[in-house]
C-alpha positions as CSV (number, residue, x, y, z in Angstrom):
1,X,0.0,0.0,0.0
2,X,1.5,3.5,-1.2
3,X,1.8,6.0,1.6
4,X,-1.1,8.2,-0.3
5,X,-3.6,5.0,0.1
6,X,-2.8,5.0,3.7
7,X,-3.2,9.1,4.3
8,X,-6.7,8.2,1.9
9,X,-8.1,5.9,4.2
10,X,-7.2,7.5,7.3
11,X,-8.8,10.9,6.0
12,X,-11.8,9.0,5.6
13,X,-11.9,7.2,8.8
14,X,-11.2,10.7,10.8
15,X,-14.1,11.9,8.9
16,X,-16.4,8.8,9.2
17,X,-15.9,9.4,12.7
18,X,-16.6,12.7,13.5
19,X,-20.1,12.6,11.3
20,X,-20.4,9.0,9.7
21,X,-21.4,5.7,11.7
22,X,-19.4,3.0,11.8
23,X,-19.0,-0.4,13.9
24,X,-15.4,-1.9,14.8
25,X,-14.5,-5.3,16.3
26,X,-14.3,-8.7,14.2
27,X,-17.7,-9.8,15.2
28,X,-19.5,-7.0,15.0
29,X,-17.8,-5.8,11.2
30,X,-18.9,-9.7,10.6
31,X,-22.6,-9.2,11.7
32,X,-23.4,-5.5,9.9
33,X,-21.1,-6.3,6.7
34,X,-24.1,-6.6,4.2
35,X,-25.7,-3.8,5.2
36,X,-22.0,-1.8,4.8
37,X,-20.3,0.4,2.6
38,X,-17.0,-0.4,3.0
39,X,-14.5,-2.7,5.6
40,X,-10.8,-1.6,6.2
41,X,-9.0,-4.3,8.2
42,X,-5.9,-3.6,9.8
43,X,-2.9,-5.7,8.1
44,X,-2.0,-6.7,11.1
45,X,-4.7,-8.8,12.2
46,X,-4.7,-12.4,12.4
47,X,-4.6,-14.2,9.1
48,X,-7.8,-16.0,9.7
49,X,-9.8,-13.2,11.2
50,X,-8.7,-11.3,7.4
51,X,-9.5,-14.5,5.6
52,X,-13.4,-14.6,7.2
53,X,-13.5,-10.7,7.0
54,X,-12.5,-10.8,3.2
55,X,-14.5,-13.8,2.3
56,X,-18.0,-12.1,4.3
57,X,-17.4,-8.8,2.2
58,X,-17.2,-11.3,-1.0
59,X,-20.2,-13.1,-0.2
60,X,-22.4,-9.7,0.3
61,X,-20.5,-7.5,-2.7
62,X,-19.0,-5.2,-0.1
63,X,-15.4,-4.5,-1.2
64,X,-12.7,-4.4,1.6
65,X,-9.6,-2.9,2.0
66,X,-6.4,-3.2,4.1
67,X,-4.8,-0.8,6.3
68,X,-1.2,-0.8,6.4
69,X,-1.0,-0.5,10.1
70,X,-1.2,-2.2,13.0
71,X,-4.3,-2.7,15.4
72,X,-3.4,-0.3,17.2
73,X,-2.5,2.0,14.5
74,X,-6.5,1.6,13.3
75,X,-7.6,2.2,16.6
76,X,-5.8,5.7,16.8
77,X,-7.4,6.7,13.4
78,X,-11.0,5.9,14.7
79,X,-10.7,7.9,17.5
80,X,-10.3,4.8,19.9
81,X,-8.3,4.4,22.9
82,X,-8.0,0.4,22.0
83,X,-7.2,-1.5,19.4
84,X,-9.7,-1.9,16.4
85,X,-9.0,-4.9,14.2
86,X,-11.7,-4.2,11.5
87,X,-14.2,-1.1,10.5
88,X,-17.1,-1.2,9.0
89,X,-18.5,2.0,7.2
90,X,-22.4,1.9,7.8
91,X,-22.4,6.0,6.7
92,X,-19.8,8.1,5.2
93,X,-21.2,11.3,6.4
94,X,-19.6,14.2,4.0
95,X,-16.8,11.6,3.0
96,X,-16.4,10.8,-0.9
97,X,-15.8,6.9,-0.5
98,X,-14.9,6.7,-4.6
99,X,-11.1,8.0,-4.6
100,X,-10.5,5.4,-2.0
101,X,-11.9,2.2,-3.9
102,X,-10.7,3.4,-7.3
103,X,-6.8,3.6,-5.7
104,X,-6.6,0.6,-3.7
105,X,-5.2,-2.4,-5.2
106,X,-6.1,-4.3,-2.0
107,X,-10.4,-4.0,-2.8
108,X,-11.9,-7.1,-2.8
C-alpha cells in the first residue's frame, strides 16, 4: 500500500468518525457487513480473522480494503483508545468513498 492510500483511508476514517457511523471489532464488522459500505481491516490482524473478513465482504458484494497498520494504528485513526481490528463503514457522512476504492489495489 503506497503511503497516499494509507493518508486516503485514514482521512476517511477521521471523517467517518466525526459525522459518519461506523461499527469496529471482528464480530461486529462480521454481523453488519451486508448492510456496509465499506470494511478496512488492519494488516496486522490475524490471518484467519482477514480470511473470514475478506471472504463475508465477497459473499455480500462489499469491497474491503487493508490498512497498512497495526491494530493499534487503526484504533488511533478511529478515534479509539484500544485496538480496532476491522471497520465497517455503515455511513460516510460528507466523506467521498470513490477516490478510496478506485486507488486501492487491495479491494476485494
Amino acid at each position: 500500500m503506497s503511503q497516499s492510500s494509507k493518508d486516503l483511508i485514514e482521512s476517511v476514517l477521521r471523517s467517518t468518525a466525526e459525522g459518519g457511523k461506523f461499527v469496529f471489532g471482528l464480530e461486529e464488522v462480521l454481523e453488519s457487513v451486508k448492510s456496509s459500505k465499506l470494511v478496512v481491516y488492519s494488516s496486522s490482524a490475524p490471518h484467519g480473522n482477514v480470511s473470514r473478513i475478506v471472504e463475508a465482504c465477497a459473499a455480500a458484494s462489499v469491497p474491503s480494503v487493508a490498512y497498512d497498520g497495526s491494530s493499534l494504528d487503526l484504533g488511533r485513526v478511529c478515534r479509539k483508545p484500544f485496538r480496532v481490528s476491522a471497520v465497517a463503514i455503515k455511513t460516510p457522512g460528507a466523506v467521498d468513498l470513490t477516490p478510496l476504492l478506485g486507488s486501492s489495489g487491495k479491494k476485494q
